[in-house]
C-alpha positions in Angstrom: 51.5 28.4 -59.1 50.4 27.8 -55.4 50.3 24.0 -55.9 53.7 24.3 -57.3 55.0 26.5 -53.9 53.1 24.4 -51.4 54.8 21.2 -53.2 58.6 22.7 -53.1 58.0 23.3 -49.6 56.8 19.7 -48.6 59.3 18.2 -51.0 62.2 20.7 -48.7 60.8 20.0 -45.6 61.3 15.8 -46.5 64.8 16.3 -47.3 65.6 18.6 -44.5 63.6 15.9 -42.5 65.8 13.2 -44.1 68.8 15.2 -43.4 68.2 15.7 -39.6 67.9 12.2 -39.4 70.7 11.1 -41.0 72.6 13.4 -38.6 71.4 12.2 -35.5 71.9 8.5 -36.5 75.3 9.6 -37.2 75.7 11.4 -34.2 74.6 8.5 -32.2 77.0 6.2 -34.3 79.9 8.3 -33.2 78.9 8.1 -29.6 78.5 4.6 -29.4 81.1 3.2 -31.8 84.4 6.1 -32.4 87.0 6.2 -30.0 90.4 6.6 -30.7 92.2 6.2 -27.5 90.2 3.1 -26.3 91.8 0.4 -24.3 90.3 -2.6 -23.4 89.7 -1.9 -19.7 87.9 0.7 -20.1 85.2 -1.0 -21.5 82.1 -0.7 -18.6 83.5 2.8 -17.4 83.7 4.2 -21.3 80.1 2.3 -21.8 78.2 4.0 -18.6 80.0 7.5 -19.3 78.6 7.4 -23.0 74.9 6.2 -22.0 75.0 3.4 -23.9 72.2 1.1 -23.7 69.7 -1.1 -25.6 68.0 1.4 -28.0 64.9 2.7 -26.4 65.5 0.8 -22.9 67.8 0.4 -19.9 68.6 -2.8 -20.8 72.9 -3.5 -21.0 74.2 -3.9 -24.7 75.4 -7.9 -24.8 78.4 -6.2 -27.4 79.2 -2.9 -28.4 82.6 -2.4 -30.3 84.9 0.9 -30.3 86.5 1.4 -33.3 90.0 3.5 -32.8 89.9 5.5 -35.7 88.8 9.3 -36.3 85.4 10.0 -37.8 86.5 11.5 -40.7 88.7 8.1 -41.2 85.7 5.9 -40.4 83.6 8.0 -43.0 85.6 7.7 -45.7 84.5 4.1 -45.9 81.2 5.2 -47.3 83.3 7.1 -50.0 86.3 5.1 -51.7 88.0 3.3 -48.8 84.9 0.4 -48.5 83.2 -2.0 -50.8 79.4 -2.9 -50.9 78.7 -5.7 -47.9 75.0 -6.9 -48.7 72.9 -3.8 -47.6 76.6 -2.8 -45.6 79.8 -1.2 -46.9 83.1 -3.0 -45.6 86.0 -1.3 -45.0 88.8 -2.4 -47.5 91.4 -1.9 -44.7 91.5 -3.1 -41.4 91.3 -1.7 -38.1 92.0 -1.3 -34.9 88.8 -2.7 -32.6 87.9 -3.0 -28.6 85.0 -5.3 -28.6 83.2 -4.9 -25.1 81.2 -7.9 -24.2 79.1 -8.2 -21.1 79.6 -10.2 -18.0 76.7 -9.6 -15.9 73.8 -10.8 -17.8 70.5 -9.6 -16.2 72.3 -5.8 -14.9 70.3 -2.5 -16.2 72.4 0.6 -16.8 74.6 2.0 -15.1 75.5 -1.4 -13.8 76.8 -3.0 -16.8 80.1 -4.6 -16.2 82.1 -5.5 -19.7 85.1 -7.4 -20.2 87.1 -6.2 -23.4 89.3 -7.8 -26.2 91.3 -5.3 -28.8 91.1 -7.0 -31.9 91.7 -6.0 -35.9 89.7 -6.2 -38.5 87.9 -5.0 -41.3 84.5 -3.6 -40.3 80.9 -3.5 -42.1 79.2 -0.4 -41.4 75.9 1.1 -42.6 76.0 4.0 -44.8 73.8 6.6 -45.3 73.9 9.9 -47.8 77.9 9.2 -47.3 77.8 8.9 -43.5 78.0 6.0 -41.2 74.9 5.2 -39.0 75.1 1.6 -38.1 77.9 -0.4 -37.0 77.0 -4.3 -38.5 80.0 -6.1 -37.8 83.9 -7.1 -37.4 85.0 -9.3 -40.1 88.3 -11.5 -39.8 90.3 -10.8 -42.7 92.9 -13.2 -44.1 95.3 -12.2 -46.2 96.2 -14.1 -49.5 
């Protein structure tokens, strides 16, 4: 009987372990990818205000991309509204995009200066237990 406790208790400290995880990658998605108001000069003044970096550095992003959608929009990707993408999902639908690109190649944050190009197209995202953790890609989408 104690074997079986003590292994419910490791098995529901994994998932809660899993679970935290998944929240803070989607947290961190949010942050670096979700906002709905974003213009394309507001690229390097949206990137500094947000802390976005390199992941584990002060190194300047060469890209990040906003996506002008709500989260609860963007999630529904991993439910019905995408398809599978290779390991991705990709949105059926496209949308509305500021991709920031930088312009001052050997900077460190703060100083990262970006230059910014709205854009639409459908978008491959990373998925996990239904939420979106990693933005992959815009794709350009023709239609037939």
């Amino acid at each position: 009987m104690r074997i079986q406790f003590a292994c419910l208790l490791l098995l529901s400290a994994s998932v809660l372990s899993q679970d935290a995880s998944v929240s803070l990658r989607y947290r961190k998605f949010i942050n670096q990818h979700v906002k709905g108001q974003m213009s394309a000069a507001r690229c390097s003044s949206e990137i500094r205000q947000r802390g976005i970096s390199k992941t584990g550095s002060n190194e300047c992003k060469e890209t990040n991309t906003f996506i002008q959608a709500t989260t609860n929009i963007i999630k529904t990707i991993c439910e019905r509204a995408g398809e599978p993408y290779g390991e991705m999902t990709k949105s059926l639908q496209p949308f509305s995009i500021v991709v920031c690109t930088l312009q001052n190649q050997q900077a460190r944050h703060p100083r990262c200066e970006y230059s910014g190009r709205s854009r639409t197209r459908r978008i491959a995202i990373k998925c996990e237990q239904g939420f979106p953790v990693h933005f992959e890609k815009d794709i350009v989408h023709f239609e037939n």
